[in-house]
C-alpha positions as CSV (number, residue, x, y, z in Angstrom):
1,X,-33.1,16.0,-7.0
2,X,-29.7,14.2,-7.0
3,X,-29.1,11.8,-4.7
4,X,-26.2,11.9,-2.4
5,X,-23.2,10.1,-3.2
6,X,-21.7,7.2,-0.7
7,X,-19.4,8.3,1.4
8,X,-15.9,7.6,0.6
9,X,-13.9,4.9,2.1
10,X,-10.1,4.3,2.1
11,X,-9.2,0.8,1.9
12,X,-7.8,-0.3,5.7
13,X,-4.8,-3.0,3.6
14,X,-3.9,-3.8,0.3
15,X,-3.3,-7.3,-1.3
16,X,0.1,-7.4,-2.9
17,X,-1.0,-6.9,-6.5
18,X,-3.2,-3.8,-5.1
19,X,-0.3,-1.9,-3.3
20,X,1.4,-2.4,-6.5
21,X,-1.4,-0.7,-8.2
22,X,-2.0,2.0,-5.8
23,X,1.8,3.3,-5.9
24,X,0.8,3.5,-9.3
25,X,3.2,1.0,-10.1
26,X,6.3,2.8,-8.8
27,X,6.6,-0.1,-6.6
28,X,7.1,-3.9,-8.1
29,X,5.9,-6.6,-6.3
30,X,9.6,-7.9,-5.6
31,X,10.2,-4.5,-3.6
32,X,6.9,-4.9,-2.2
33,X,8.0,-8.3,-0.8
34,X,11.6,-6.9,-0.3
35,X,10.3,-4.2,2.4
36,X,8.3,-6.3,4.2
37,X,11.1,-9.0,4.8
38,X,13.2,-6.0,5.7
39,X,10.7,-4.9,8.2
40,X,10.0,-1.8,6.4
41,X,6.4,-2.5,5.3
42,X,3.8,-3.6,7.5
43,X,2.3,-6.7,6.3
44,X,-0.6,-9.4,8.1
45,X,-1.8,-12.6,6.5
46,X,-5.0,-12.9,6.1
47,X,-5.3,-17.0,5.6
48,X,-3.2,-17.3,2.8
49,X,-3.0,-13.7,1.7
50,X,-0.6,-11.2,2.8
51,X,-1.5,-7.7,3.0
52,X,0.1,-4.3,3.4
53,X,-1.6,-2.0,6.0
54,X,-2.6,1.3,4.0
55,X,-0.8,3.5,6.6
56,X,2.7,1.6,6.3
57,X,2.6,1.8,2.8
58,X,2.1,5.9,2.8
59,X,4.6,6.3,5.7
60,X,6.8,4.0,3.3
61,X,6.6,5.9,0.4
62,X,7.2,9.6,2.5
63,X,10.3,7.8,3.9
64,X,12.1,7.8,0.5
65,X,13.9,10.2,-0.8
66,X,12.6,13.3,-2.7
67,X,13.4,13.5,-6.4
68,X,16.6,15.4,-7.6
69,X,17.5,16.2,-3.7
């Protein structure tokens, strides 16, 4: 009998250094930092850390341009 795998959950923010990561490093950290002076990323600080909210960094990403268009 196998046993059931955990359920799967998606992260709710991302440190800096992990949005980097899960762009799969399309982003830098300086356009990371860039977007959310510019207002275009959602960001929070968390004591000292600032993170990205998950769904500000997909709606980011979709806002860009398509390849060759």
């Amino acid at each position: 009998m196998n046993p059931i795998p955990p359920p799967q959950i998606s992260p709710m923010a991302y440190s800096i250094a992990s949005a980097v990561e899960a762009t799969g490093k399309a982003i830098s950290r300086t356009r990371i930092f860039e977007a959310i002076k510019s207002g275009e990323l959602d960001a929070r600080k968390v004591g000292r850390r600032t993170v990205v909210m998950a769904d500000s960094l997909r709606a980011f990403l979709e806002r860009q341009p398509r390849a060759g268009a």
